[in-house]
PLY file of the C-alpha trace (Angstrom):
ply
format ascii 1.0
element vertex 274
property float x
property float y
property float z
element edge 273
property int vertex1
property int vertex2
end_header
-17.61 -19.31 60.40
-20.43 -21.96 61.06
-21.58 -21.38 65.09
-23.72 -22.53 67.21
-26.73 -21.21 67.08
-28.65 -19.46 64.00
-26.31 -20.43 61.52
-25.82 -18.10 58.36
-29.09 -16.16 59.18
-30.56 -14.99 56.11
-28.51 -17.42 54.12
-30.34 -19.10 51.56
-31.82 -22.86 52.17
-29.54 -24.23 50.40
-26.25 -23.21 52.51
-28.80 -23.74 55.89
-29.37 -27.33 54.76
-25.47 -28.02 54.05
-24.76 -26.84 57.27
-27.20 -28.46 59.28
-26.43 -31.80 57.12
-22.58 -31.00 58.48
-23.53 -30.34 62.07
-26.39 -33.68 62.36
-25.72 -35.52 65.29
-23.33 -32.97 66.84
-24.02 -31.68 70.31
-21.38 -28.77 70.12
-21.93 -26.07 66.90
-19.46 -23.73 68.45
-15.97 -23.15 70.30
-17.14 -23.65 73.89
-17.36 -26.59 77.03
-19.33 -26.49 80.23
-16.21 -25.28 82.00
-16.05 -22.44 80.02
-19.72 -21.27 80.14
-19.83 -22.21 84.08
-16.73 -20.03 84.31
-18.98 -17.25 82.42
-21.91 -17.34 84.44
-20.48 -17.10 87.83
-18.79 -13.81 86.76
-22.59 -12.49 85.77
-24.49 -14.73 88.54
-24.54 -11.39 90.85
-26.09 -9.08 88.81
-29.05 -11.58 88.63
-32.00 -12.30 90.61
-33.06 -15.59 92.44
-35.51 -16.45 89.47
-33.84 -15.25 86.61
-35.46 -15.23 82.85
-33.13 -16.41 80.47
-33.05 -15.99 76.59
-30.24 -18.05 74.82
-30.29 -16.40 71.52
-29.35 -18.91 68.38
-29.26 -21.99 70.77
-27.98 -24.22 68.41
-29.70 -27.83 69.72
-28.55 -26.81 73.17
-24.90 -26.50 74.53
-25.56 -23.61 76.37
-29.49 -23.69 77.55
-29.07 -27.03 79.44
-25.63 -25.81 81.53
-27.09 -22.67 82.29
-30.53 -24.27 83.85
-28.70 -26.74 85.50
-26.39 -24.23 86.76
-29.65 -22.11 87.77
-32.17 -24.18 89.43
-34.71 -21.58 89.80
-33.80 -20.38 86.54
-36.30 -20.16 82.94
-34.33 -20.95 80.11
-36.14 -19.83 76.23
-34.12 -21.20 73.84
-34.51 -20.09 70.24
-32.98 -20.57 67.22
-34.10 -20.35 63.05
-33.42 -23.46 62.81
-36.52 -26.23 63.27
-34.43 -28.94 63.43
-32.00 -27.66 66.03
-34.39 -27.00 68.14
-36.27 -30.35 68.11
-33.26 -32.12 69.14
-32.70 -29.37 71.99
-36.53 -29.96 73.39
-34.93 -33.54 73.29
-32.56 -33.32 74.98
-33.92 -31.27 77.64
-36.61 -34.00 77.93
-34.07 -36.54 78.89
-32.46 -34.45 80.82
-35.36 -33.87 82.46
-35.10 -29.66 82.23
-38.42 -29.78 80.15
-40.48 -27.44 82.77
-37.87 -25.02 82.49
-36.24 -25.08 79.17
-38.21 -24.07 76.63
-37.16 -24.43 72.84
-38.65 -21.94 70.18
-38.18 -21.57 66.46
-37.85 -18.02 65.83
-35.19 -14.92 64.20
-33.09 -13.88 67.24
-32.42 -10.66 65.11
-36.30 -9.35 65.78
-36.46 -6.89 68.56
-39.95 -9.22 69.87
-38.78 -12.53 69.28
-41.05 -15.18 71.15
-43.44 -12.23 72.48
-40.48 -10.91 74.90
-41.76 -7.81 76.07
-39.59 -4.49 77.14
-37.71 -4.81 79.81
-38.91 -8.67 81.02
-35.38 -10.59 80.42
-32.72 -10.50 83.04
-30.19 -12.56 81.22
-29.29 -12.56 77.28
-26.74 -15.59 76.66
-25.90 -15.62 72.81
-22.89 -18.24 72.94
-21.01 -18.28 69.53
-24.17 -17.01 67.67
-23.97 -13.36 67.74
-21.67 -13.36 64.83
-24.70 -14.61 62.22
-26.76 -11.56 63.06
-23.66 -8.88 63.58
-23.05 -7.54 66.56
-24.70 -4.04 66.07
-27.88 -5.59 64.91
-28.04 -7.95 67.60
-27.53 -5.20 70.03
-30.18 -3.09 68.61
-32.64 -6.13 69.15
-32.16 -7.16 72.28
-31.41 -4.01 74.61
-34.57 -3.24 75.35
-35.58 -6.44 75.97
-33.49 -6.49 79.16
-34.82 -5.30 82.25
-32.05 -2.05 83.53
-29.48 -3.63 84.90
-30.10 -6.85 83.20
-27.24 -8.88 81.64
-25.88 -9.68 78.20
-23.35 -12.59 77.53
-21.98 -13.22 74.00
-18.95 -14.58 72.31
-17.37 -13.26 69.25
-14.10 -14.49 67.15
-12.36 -10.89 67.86
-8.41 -10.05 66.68
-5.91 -9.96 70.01
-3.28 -9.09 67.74
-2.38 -5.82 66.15
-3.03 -5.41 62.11
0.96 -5.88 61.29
1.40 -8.60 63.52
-1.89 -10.81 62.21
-0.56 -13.89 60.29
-1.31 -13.81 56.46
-3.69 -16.88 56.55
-5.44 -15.54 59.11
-6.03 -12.51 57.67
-7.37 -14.13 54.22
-9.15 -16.68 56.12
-11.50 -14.58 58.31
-11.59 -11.47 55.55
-14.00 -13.87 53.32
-16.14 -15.57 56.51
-15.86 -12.69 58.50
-15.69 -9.14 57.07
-16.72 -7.41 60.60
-14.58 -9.03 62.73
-12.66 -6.67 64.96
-11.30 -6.71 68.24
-12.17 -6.22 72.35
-11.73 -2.62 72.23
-14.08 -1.82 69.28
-16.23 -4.22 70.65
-16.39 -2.69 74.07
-16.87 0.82 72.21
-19.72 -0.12 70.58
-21.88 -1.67 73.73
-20.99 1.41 75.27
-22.42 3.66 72.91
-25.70 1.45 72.89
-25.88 2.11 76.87
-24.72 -1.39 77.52
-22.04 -1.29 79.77
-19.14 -3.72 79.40
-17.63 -5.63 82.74
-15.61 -8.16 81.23
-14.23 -9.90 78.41
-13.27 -13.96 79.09
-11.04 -15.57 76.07
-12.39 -19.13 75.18
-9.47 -21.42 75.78
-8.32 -23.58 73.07
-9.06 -26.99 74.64
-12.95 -25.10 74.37
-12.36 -24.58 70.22
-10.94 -28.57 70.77
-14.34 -30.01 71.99
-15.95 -28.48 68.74
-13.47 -29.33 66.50
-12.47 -33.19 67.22
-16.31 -34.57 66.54
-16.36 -31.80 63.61
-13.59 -33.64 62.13
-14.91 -37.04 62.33
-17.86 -35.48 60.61
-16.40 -34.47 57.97
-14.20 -37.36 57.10
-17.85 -39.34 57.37
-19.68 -37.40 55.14
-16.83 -35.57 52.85
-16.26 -38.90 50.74
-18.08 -38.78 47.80
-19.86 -35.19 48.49
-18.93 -32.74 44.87
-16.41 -30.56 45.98
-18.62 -27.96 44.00
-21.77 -28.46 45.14
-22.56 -26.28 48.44
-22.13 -28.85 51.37
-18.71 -29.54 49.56
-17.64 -25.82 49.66
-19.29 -26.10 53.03
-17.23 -28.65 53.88
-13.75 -27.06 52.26
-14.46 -24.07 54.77
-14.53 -25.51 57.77
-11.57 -27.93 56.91
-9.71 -24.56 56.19
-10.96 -23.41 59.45
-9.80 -26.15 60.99
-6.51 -26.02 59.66
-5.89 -22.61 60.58
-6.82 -23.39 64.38
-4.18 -26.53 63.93
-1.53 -23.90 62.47
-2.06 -23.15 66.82
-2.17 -18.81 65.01
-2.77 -16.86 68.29
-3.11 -13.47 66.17
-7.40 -14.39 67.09
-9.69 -15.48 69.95
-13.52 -16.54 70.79
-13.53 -14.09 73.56
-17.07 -13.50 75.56
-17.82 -10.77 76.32
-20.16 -9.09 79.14
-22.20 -6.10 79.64
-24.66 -4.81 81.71
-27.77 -2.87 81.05
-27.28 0.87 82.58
-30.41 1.84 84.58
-30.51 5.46 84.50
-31.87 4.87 88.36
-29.61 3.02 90.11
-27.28 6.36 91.03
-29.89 8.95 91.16
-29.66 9.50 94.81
-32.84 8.70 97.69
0 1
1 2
2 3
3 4
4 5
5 6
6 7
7 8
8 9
9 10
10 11
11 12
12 13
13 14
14 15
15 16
16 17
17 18
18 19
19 20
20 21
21 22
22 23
23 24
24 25
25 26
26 27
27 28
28 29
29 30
30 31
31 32
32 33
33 34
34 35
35 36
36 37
37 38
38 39
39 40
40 41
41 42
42 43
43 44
44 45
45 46
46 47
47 48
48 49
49 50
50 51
51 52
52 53
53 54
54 55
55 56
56 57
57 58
58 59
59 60
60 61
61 62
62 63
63 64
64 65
65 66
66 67
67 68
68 69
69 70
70 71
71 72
72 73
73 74
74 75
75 76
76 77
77 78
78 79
79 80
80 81
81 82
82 83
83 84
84 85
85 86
86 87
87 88
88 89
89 90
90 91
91 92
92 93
93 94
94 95
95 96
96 97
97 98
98 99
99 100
100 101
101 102
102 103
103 104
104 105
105 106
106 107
107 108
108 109
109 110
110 111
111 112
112 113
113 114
114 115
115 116
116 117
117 118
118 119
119 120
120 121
121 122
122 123
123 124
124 125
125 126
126 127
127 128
128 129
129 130
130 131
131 132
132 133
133 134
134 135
135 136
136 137
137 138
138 139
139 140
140 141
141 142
142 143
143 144
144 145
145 146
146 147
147 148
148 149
149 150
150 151
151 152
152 153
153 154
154 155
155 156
156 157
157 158
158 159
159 160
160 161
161 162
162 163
163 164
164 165
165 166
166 167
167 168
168 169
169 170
170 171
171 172
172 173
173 174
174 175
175 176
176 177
177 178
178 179
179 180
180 181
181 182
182 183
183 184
184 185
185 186
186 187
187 188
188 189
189 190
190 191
191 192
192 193
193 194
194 195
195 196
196 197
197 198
198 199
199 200
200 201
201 202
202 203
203 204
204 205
205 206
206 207
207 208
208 209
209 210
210 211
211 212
212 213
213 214
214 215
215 216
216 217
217 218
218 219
219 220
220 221
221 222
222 223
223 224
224 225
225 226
226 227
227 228
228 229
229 230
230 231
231 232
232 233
233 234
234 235
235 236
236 237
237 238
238 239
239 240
240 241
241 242
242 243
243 244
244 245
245 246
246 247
247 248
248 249
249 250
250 251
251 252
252 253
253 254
254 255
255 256
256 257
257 258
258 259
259 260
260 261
261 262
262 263
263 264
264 265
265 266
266 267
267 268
268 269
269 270
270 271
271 272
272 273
């Protein structure tokens, strides 16, 4: 599944240029609105301090950075993603919108434990909005717990099943077996922060009108660049997946979700009593 964010890291340049020639011009690479990530942050905005530092991992060219610094005044915001030309339209945006002195855009691989010099312990707030998936979720866990300070926060969505292995449709089944081998679903998911000392508090599903605002401009994208385009070359299979995608999300199959999910750091201190 294309995402916002660091899309197929590792991938080689040919599938990153398809999709970033699919997603030009588009300001959502991911199921998600403001609502949605406003909704998210005010169930995490406790656990934070008055001057949080804020790493949106695999921003994509900014969905997420710019409603969480607006939603955080007093907030930084590093945005990173692989992805040089995501990120150059982010920094624009956040020029115009004038977020510059606190949104900072950086070209580096979310999936290494020091990306953009973050030491131990100096982030209270992860955000990895419909990007986690490129990395895998144990890997990105791995590289970013010990960037947060204890008690620090981590915010991610993930395509997860909601329903049971017999009751999964067919197509649904085919469909996310090829893009995405290691989905599962919120009680695996919780299992394995837990075993990485990150301890879950909630999981939020992503509502549909949220996979909506990603797929209406996605489609008009497609029907401007899928004329013509050689339904063998990559940015045509690149294009064939996300119409099946598409469809699938049309077929309204509820057996699947974009649920985010949050977690807190443990620190080993905060019970130990005096």
């Amino acid at each position: 599944m294309a995402q916002q964010g660091t899309i197929m890291a590792g991938a080689d340049t040919a599938i990153a240029d398809a999709y970033e020639a699919l997603f030009r011009g588009l300001d959502q690479l991911g199921p998600g609105d403001q609502e949605t990530t406003l909704r998210v942050l005010e169930r995490v905005r406790p656990f934070l301090p008055a001057e949080p530092l804020v790493a949106d991992m695999g921003c994509g060219v900014g969905a997420s950075a710019l409603v969480l610094a607006r939603a955080m005044p007093t907030a930084k915001v590093v945005a990173l993603d692989s992805h040089p030309v995501f990120v150059d339209r982010l920094r624009q945006r956040a020029a115009k919108a004038g977020l510059s002195d606190r949104v900072t855009g950086r070209v580096d691989d979310m999936s290494n434990p020091r990306v953009c010099g973050f030491h131990t312990g100096s982030l209270h707030l992860i955000w990895a909005e419909s990007s986690i998936y490129a990395i895998g979720r144990e890997r990105a866990f791995l590289a970013w717990r010990d960037l947060l300070r204890p008690g620090g926060c981590l915010v991610f969505s993930d395509v997860v099943w909601t329903a049971s292995a017999e009751a999964r449709s067919p197509a649904a089944v085919a469909f996310w077996a090829r893009d995405y081998p290691a989905m599962t679903d919120r009680d695996t998911v919780s299992r394995q922060l837990s075993e990485l000392g990150l301890g879950p508090i909630d999981a939020i599903e992503t509502p549909r009108s949220a996979w909506s605002n990603y797929f209406d401009p996605l489609r008009a994208r497609i029907a401007e660049i899928g004329p013509g385009i050689e339904p063998m070359s990559v940015l045509g299979q690149v294009l064939a997946t996300m119409e099946e995608e598409i469809a699938l999300f049309d077929s309204d199959d509820r057996s699947y979700a974009s649920v985010f999910f949050i977690a807190r750091k443990i620190d080993p201190d905060a019970d130990r009593p005096g």
